[in-house]
TORTORDO-331791 format. One record per residue (C-alpha): residue number from 0; residue in three letters; x, y, z. Coordinates in nm, 4 decimals, always signed. Example, Ala and Ser with C-alpha at 12.3 -4.5 7.8 and 13.67 -1.06 7.14 Angstrom:
BEGIN
  num  residu         u         v         w
    0     ALA   +1.2300   -0.4500   +0.7800
    1     SER   +1.3670   -0.1060   +0.7140
//
This chain:
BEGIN
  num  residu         u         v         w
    0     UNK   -4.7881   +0.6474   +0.2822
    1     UNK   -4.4126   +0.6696   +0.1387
    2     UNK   -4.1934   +0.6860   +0.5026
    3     UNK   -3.9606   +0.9037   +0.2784
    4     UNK   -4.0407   +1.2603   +0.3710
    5     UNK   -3.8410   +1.4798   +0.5344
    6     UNK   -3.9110   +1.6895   +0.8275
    7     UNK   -3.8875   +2.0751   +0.7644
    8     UNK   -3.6133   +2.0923   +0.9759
    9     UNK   -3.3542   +1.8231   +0.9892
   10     UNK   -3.2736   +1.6893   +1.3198
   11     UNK   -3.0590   +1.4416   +1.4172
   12     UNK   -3.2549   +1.1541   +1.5368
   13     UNK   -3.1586   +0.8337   +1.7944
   14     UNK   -3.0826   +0.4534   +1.6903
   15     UNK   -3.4348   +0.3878   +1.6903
   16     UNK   -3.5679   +0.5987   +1.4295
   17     UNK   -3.2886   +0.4549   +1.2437
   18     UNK   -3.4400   +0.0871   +1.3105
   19     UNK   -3.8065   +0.2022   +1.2459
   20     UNK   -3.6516   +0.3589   +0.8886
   21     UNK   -3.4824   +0.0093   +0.8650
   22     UNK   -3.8112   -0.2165   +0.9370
   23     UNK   -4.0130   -0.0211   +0.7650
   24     UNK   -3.8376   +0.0916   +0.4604
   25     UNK   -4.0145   -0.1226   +0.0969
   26     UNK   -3.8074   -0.0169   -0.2127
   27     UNK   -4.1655   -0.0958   -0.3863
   28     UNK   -4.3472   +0.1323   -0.2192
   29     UNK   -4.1227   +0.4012   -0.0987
   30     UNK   -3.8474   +0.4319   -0.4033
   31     UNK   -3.4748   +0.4354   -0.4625
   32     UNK   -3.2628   +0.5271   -0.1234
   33     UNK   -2.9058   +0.5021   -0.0653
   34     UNK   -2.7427   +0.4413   +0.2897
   35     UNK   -2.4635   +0.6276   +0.4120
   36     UNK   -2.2817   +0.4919   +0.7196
   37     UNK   -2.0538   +0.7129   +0.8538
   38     UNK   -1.8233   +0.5833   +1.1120
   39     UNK   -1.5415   +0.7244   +1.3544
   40     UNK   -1.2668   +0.4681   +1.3266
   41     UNK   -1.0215   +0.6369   +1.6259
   42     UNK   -1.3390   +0.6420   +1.8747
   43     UNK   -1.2066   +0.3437   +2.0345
   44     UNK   -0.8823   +0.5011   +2.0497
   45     UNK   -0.9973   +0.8783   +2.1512
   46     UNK   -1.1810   +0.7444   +2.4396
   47     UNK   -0.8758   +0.5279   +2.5714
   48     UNK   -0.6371   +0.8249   +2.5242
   49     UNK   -0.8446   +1.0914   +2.6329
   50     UNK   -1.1619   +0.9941   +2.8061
   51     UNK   -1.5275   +0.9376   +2.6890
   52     UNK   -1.6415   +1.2752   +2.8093
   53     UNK   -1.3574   +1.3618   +2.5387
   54     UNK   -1.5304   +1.0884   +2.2746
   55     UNK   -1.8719   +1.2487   +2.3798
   56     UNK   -1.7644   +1.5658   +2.2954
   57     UNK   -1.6505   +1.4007   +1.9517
   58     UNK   -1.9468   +1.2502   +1.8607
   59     UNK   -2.1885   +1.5392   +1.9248
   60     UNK   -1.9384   +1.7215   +1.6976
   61     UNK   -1.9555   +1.4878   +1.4767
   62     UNK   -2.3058   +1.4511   +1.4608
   63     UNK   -2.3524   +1.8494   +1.4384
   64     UNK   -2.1191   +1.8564   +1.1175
   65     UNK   -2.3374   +1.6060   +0.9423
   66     UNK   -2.6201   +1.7658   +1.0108
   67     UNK   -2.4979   +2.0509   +0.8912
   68     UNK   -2.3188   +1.9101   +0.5887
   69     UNK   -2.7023   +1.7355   +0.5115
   70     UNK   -2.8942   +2.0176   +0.5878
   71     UNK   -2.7456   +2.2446   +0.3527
   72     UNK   -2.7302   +1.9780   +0.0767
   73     UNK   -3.0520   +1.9648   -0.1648
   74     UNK   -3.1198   +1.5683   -0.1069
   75     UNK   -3.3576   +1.4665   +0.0271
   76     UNK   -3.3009   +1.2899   +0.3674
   77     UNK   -3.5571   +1.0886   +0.5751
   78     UNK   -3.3633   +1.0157   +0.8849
   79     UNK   -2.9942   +1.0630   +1.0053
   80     UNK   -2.9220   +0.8546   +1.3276
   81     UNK   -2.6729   +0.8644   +1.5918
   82     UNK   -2.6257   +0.4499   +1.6512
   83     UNK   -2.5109   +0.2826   +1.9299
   84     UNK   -2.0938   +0.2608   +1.9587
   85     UNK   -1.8896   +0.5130   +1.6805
   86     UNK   -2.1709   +0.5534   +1.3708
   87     UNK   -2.4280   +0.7406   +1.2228
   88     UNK   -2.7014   +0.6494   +0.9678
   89     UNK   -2.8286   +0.8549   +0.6732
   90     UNK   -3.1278   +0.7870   +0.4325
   91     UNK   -3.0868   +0.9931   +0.1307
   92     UNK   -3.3826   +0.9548   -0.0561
   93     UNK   -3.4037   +0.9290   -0.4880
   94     UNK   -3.2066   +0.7771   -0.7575
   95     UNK   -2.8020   +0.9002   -0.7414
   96     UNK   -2.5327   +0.8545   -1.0044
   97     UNK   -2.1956   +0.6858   -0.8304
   98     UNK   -2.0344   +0.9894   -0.8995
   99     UNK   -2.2479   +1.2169   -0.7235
  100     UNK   -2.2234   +0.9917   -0.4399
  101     UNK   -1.8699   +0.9246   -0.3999
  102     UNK   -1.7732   +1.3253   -0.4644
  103     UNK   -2.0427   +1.3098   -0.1110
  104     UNK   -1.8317   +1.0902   +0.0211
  105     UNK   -1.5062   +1.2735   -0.0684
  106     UNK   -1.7182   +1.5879   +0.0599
  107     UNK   -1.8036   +1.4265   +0.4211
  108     UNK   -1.4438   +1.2656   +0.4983
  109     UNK   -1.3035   +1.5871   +0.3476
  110     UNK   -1.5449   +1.7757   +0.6320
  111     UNK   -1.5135   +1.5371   +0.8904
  112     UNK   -1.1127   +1.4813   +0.8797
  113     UNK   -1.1033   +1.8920   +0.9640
  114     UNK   -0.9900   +1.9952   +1.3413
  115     UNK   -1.2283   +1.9892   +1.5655
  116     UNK   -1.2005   +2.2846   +1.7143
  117     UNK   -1.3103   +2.4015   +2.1079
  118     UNK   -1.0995   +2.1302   +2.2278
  119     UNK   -0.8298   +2.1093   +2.4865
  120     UNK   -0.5599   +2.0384   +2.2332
  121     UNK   -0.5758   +2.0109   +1.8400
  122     UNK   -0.7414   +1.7232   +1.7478
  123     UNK   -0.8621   +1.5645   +1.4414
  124     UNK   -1.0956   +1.2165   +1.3662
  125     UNK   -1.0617   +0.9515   +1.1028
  126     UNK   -1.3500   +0.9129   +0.9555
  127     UNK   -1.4801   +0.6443   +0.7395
  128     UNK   -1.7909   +0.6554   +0.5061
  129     UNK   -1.9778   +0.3341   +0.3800
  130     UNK   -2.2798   +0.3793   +0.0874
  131     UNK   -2.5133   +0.0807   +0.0024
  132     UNK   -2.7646   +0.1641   -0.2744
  133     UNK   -3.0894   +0.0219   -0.2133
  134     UNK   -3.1257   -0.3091   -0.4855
  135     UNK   -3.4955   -0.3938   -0.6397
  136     UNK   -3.7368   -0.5459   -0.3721
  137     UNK   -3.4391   -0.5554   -0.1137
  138     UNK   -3.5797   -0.5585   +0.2345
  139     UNK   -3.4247   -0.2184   +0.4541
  140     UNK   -3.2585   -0.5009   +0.6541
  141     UNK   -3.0458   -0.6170   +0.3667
  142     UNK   -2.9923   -0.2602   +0.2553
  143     UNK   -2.8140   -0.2046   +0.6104
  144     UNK   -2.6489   -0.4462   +0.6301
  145     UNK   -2.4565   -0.4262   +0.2970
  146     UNK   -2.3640   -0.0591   +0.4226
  147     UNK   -2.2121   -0.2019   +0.7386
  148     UNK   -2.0497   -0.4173   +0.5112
  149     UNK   -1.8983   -0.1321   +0.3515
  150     UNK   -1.8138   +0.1363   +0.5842
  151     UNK   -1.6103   -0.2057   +0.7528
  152     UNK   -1.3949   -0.2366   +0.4399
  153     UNK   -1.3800   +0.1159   +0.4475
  154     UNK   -1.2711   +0.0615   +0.7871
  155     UNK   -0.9816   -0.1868   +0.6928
  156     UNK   -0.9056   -0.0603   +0.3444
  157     UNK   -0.5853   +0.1317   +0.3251
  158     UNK   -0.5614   +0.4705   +0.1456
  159     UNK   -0.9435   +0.5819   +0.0359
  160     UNK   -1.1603   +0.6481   +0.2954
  161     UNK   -1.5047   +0.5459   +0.1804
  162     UNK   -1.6641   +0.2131   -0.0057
  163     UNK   -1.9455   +0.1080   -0.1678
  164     UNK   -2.1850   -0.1754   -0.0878
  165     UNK   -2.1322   -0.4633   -0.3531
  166     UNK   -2.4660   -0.5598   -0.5728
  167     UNK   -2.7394   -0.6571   -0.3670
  168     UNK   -2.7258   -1.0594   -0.3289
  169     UNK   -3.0140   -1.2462   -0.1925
  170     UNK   -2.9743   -1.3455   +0.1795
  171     UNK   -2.6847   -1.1402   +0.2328
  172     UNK   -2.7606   -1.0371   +0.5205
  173     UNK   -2.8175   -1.3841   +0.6781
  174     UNK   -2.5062   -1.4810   +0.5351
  175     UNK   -2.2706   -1.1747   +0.7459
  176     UNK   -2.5209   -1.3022   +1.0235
  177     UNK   -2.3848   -1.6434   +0.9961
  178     UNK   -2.0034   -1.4859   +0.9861
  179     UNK   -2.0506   -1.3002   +1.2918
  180     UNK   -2.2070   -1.5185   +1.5305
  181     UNK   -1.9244   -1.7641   +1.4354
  182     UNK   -1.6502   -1.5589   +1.4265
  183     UNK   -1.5199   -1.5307   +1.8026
  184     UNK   -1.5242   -1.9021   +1.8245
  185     UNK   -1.3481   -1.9017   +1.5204
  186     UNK   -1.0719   -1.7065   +1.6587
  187     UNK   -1.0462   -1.9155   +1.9730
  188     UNK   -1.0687   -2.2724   +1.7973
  189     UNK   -0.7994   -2.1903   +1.5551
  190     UNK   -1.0401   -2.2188   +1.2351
  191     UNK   -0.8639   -1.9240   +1.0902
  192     UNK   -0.5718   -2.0237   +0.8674
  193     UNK   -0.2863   -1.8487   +0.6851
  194     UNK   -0.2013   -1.8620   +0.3463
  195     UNK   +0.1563   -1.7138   +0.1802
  196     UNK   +0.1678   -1.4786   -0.0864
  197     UNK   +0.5589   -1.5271   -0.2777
  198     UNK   +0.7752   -1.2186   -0.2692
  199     UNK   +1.0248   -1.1878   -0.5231
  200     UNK   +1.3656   -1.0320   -0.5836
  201     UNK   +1.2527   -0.8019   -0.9211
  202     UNK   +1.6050   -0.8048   -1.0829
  203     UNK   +1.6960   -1.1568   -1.0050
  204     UNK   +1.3356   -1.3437   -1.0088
  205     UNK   +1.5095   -1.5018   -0.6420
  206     UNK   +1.2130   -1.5885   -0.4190
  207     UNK   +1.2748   -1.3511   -0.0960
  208     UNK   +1.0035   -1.4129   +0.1385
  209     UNK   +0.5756   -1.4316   +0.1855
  210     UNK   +0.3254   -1.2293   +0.2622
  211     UNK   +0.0731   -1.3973   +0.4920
  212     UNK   -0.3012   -1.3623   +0.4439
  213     UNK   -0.6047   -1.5092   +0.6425
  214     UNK   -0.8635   -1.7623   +0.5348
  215     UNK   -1.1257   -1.8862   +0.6956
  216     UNK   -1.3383   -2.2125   +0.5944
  217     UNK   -1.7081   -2.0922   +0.7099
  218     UNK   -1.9099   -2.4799   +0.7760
  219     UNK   -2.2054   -2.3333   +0.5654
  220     UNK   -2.0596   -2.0643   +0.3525
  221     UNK   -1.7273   -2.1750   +0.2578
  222     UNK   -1.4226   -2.0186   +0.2306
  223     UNK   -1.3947   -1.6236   +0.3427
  224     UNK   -1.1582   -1.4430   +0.2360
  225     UNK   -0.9462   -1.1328   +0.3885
  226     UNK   -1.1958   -0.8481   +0.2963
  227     UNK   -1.5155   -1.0304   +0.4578
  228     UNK   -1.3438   -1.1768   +0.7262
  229     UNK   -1.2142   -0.8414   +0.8572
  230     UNK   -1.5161   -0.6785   +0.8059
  231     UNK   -1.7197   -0.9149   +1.0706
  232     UNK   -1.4250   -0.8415   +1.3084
  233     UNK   -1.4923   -0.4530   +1.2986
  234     UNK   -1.8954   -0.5558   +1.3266
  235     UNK   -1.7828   -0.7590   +1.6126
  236     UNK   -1.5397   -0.5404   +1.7449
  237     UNK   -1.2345   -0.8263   +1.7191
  238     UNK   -0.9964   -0.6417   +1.4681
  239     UNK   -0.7133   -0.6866   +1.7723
  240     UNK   -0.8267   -1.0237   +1.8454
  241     UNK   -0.8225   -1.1529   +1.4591
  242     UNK   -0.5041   -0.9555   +1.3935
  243     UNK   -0.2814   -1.1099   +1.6756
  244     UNK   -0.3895   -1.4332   +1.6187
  245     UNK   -0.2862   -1.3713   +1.2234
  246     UNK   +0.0370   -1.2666   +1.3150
  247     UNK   +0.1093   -1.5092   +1.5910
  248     UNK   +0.0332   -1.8089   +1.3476
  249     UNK   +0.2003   -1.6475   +1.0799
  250     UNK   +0.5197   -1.6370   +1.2423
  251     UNK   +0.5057   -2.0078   +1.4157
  252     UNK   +0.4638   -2.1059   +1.0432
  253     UNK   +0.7525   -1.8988   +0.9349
  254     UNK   +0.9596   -1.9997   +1.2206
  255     UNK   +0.9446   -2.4181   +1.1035
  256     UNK   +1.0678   -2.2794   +0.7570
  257     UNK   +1.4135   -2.5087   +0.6568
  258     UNK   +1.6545   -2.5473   +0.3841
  259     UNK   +1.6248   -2.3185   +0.1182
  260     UNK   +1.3237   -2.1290   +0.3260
  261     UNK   +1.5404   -2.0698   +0.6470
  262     UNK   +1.6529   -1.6984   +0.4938
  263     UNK   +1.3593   -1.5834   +0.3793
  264     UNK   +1.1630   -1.3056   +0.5262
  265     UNK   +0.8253   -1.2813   +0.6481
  266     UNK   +0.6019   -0.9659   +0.6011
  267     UNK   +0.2531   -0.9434   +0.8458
  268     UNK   -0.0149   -0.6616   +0.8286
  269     UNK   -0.0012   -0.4201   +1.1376
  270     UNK   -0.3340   -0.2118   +1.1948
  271     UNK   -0.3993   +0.0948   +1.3670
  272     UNK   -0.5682   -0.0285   +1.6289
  273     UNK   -0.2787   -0.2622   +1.7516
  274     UNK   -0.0368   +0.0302   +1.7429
  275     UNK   -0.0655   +0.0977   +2.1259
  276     UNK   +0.1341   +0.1223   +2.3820
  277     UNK   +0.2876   -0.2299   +2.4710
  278     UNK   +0.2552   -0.4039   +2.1029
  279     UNK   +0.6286   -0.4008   +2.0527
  280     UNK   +0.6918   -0.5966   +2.3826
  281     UNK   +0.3891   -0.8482   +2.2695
  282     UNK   +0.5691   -0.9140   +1.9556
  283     UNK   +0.8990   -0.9125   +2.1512
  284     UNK   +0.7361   -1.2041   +2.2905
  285     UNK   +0.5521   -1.3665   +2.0356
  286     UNK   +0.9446   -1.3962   +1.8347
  287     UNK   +1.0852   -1.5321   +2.1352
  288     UNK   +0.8405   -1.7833   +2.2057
  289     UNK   +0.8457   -1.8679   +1.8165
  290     UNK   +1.1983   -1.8880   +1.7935
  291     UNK   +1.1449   -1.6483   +1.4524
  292     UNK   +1.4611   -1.4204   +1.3688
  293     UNK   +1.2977   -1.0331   +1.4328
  294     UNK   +1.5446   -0.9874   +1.1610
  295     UNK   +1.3309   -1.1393   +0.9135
  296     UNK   +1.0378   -1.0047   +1.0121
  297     UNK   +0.8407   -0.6938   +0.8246
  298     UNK   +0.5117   -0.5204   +0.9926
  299     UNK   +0.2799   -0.3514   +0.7243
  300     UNK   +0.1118   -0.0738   +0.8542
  301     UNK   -0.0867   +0.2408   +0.6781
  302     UNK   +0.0793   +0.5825   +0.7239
  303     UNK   -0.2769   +0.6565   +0.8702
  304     UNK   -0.1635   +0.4445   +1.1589
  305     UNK   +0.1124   +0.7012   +1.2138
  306     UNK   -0.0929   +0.9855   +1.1875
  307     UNK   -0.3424   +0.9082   +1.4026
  308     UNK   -0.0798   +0.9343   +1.7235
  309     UNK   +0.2580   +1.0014   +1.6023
  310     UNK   +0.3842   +1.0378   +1.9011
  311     UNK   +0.2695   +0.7077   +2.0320
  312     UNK   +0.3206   +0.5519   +1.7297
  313     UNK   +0.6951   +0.6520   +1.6543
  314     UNK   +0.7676   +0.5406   +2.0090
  315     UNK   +0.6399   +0.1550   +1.9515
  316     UNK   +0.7701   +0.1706   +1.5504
  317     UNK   +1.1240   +0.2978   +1.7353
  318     UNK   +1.1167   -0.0408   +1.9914
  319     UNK   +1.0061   -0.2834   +1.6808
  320     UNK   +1.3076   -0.1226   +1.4852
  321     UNK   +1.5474   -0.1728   +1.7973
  322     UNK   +1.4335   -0.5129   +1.7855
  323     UNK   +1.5643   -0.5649   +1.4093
  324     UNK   +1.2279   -0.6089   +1.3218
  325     UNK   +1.1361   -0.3972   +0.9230
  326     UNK   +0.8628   -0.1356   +0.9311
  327     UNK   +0.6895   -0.0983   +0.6079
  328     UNK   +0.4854   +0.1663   +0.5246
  329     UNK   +0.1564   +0.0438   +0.2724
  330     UNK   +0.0589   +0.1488   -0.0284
  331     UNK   +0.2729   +0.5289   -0.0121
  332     UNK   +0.2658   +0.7012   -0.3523
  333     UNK   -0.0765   +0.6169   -0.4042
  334     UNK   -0.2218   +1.0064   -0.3824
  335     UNK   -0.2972   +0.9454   +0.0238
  336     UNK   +0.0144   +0.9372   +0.1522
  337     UNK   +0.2094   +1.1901   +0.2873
  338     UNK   +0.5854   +1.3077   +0.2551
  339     UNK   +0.6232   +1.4633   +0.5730
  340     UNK   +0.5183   +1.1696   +0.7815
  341     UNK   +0.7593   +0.9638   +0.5786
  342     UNK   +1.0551   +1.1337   +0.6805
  343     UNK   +0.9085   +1.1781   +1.0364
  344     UNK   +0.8746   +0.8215   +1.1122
  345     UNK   +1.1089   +0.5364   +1.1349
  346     UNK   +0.9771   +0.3519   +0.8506
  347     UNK   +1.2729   +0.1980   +0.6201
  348     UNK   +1.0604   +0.0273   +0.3747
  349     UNK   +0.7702   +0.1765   +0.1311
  350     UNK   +0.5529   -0.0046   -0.0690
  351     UNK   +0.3316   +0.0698   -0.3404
  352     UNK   -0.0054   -0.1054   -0.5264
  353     UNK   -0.0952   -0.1126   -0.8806
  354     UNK   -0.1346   +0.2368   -0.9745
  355     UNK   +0.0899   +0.4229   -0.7615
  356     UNK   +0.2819   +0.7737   -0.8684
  357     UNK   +0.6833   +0.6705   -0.9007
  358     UNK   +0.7586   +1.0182   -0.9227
  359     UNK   +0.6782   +1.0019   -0.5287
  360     UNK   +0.9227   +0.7114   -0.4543
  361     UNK   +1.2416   +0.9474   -0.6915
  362     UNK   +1.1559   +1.2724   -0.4996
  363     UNK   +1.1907   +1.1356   -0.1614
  364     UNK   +1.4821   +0.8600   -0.2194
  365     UNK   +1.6923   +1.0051   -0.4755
  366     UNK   +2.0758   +1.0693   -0.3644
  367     UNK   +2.0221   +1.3531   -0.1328
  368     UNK   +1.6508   +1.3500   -0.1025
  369     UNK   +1.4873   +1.3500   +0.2328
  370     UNK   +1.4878   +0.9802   +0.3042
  371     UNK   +1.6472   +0.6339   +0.1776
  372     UNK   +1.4131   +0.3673   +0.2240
  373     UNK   +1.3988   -0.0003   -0.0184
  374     UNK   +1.0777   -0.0210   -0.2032
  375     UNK   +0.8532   -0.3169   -0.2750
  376     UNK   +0.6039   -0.2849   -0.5709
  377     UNK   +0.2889   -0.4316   -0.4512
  378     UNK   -0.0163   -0.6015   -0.7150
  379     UNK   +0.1879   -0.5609   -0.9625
  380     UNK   +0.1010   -0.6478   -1.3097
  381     UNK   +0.4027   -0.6542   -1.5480
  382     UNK   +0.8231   -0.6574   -1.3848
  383     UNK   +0.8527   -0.2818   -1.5826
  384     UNK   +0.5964   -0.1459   -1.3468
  385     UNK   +0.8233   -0.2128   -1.0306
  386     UNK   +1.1413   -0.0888   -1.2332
  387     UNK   +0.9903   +0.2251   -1.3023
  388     UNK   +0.9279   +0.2992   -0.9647
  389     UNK   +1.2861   +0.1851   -0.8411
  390     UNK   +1.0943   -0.1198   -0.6498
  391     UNK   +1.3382   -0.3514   -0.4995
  392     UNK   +1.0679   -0.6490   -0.5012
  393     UNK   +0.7504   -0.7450   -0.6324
  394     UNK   +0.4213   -0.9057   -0.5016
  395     UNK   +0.1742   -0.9645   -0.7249
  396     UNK   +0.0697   -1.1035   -1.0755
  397     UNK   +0.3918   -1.0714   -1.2164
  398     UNK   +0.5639   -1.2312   -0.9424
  399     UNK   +0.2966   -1.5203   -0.9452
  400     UNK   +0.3611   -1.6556   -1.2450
  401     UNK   +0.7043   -1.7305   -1.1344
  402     UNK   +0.5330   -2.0476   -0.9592
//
């Protein structure tokens, strides 16, 4: 019997149901499913700030608008699971175009982003939303764990909210297995490297400073790049870990720069979850242990990681900018971002990725307009696509071929 069936009611059901659905789940016998993961990325963060009886209260919230968002949907849905930690699980049974799952998606972080409501104080969740489609004879195991694989570069990914699962690839799971059980040590034996992405001066074609990105050279799968490697730290819970070491051996590179490197600047990502209270006196550090110029320094950071505590966040950004140290604010313009915060925080430099709306960048930094910030054109394809948007400098194809 087909362990896709519904119960007349829908009701939402514990981590083990979820792990019977898992074992038990045969894409020959019991059809075409698709996985949504559905995680709460500021649990960690709630729970700090507030309490957990204040992250209990979130996650039985959050639990009641998915089943309510599920229940009054005409899908079919075999199980929807609280797991253990910040997710939930949903089986949606039959064969979905990618459009009528991703306008879901929209649908659920559109739902789930919405004030709570019966709290204390206002207060809003960011959710994030991973979908894995079920592949031809792939196991329920390997199903899962491409959607964890998702909702964690959903996790990391800055501006949309939700991802999909790559094509079902034949011991995948074993593979993320092998990633995560190795990753920790990883961290701790220095096996993680950095690599430098050019930045260039648009107008002049000068070479201004690097970008650094992680690597990591796995003993039986090879070389990992940014996206996987990040998405084992959220499975492992070492995003902080994985981040500070990043930028801590990003700027003792940068600080052994000479000749005609010693001016140029170094830019490092900046995630949400390091945005607490104390990071700008750990960085403090990590520049005077390094010897590196804050000067020549730029964190990248998501507007998200503004909104989430603005407060909080403005009063770290504020000690970092004291410091000399550039804020940049990642990948504004591109439909997520939002004006208001812009002006709000202390950010002085936007960028943008392929894509992005210029007509964003004029409103807000024309003479008189409610900010003046420099602006970086980020993946950028052709030198006219950072002019039009008034971009300063350029990362990206364009800027590549320079070497």
């Amino acid at each position: 019997m087909s362990i896709v069936t519904i119960a007349p009611t829908l009701q939402l059901s514990s981590a083990r149901k979820a792990r019977e659905f898992v074992a038990q789940y045969d894409q020959g016998r019991d059809g075409a499913v698709t996985l949504f993961l559905v995680g709460i990325r500021d649990l960690k963060h709630i729970n700090e700030r507030y309490g957990r009886e204040t992250g209990d209260v979130v996650i039985r919230k959050t639990g009641a608008r998915l089943l309510t968002y599920f229940r009054e949907s005409l899908a079919t849905v075999p199980v929807l699971a609280r797991l253990p930690g910040r997710e939930f699980l949903i089986a949606v049974a039959g064969e979905h175009s990618a459009t009528e799952l991703e306008a879901a998606a929209r649908r659920l972080v559109s739902l789930l982003s919405d004030e709570l409501g019966g709290m204390s104080a206002p207060l809003h969740i960011s959710p994030r939303v991973g979908i894995a489609i079920a592949g031809e004879a792939e196991s329920g195991a390997d199903l899962l764990q491409r959607a964890h694989e998702a909702l964690a570069q959903a996790y990391s990914r800055k501006g949309r909210k939700y991802s999909f699962a790559g094509p079902a690839i034949r011991g995948g799971s074993q593979q993320a297995a092998l990633l995560d059980k190795g990753l920790r040590s990883a961290i701790a034996s220095g096996e993680i490297i950095i690599l430098l992405q050019p930045q260039f001066e648009v107008a002049s074609g000068r070479l201004s400073g690097a970008e650094a990105l992680a690597r990591w050279h796995h003993p039986e799968i090879g070389e990992v790049g940014a996206g996987r490697l990040f998405a084992s730290a959220d499975r492992c819970d070492l995003r902080e870990e994985l981040s500070a070491l990043i930028q801590q051996e990003a700027v003792s590179i940068a600080s052994r720069w000479t000749g005609g490197l010693a001016d140029l600047r170094l830019a490092v990502n900046l995630g949400a979850e390091e945005l607490g209270e104390g990071y700008a006196d750990r960085m403090a550090a990590i520049l005077r242990d390094s010897g590196f110029s804050a000067k020549r320094l730029t964190l990248e950071l998501t507007e998200e990681s503004l909104v989430r505590d603005i407060d909080l966040a403005a009063a770290e950004l504020n000690k970092l900018r004291a410091q000399g140290i550039r804020i940049a604010v990642d990948d504004f313009g591109t439909g997520y971002s939002s004006p208001v915060l812009f002006v709000r925080t202390p950010a002085r430099l936007s960028e943008a990725r392929q894509g992005y709306d210029t007509r964003n960048y004029r409103r807000l930094t024309r003479p008189g307009g409610a900010a003046r910030h420099h602006r970086n054109g980020q993946g950028i394809g052709t030198e006219d696509h950072c002019r039009r948007g008034g971009a300063r400098r350029g990362i990206g194809n364009a800027a590549a071929r320079r070497l």
